[in-house]
N, C-alpha and C positions, 0 to 999 in steps of 0.2 A: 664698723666691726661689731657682732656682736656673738651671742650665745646660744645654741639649740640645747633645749630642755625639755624633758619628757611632761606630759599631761599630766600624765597620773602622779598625785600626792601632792598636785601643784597648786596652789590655794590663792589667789590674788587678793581674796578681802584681808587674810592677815598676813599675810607674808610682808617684812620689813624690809623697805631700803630706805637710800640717804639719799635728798634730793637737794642739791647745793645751788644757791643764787646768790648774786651779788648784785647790790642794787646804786643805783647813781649815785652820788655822793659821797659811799661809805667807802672805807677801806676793808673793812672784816665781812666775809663770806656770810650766810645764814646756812644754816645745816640742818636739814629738815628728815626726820624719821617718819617714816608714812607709807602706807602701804604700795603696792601694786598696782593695786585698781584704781588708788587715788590719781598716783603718778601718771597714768594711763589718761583719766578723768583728764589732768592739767595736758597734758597734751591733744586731746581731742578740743578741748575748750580751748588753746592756741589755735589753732588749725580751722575752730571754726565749724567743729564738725556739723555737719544739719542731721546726719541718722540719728547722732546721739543727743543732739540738741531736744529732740522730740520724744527720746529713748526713756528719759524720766524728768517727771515734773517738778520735783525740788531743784533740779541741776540747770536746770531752762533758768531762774536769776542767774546763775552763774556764769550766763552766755550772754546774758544781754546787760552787761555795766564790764569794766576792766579791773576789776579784781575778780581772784581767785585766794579760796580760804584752804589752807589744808590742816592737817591735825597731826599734830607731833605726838608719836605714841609712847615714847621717851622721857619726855620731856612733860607731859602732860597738858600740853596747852595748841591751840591753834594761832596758824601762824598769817597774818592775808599778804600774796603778794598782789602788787601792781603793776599790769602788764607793762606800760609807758614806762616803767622805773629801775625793768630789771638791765641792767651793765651786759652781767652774762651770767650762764647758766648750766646745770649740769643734770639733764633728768633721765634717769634710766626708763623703759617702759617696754611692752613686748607685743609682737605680733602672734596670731594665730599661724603656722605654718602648712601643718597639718590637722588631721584628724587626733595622731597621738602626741606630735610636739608643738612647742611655741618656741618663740625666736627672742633673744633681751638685745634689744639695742640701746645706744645713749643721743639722746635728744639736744645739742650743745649749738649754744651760741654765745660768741666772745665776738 
């Protein structure tokens, strides 16, 4: 399930959401504030993506070892998760639909 929202006014480097993980061992969730485009990043870099893996050169470490670092805008600090360690998850992220909207879906595994 997710959400169709207009293009315009629509900003993915700063726009904030909450990106939830729970990792093996713990009992207390992590609650991460981070933008759009990162959340997006975390999920192409699950996935494995190869377009974006070549899309930019700073992000290409981030594809080849199993952590992924993200930045808490909230909270001011970065956060790394590790892929092998996440329990379950909860990441919002969006598609291109059209020309004027995009799609927000949730990305979850429990």
């Amino acid at each position: 399930m997710g959400a169709t929202l207009k293009k315009k006014g629509f900003e993915p480097s700063i726009t904030l959401i909450d990106v939830e993980f729970l990792m093996k061992g713990f009992r207390q969730g992590i609650l991460i504030h981070t933008t759009i485009e990162e959340a997006c990043d975390f999920v192409d870099w699950l996935n494995e993506n190869p377009a974006f893996k070549t899309y930019q050169k700073e992000v290409k470490n981030k594809f080849d070892n199993k952590f992924f670092t993200f930045n808490d805008y909230k909270k001011k600090k970065s956060i790394t998760i590790n892929k092998d360690e996440v329990k379950w998850m909860e990441v919002p992220f969006y598609l291109d639909k059209s020309e004027e909207e995009v799609e927000f879906k949730f990305l979850r595994f429990r």
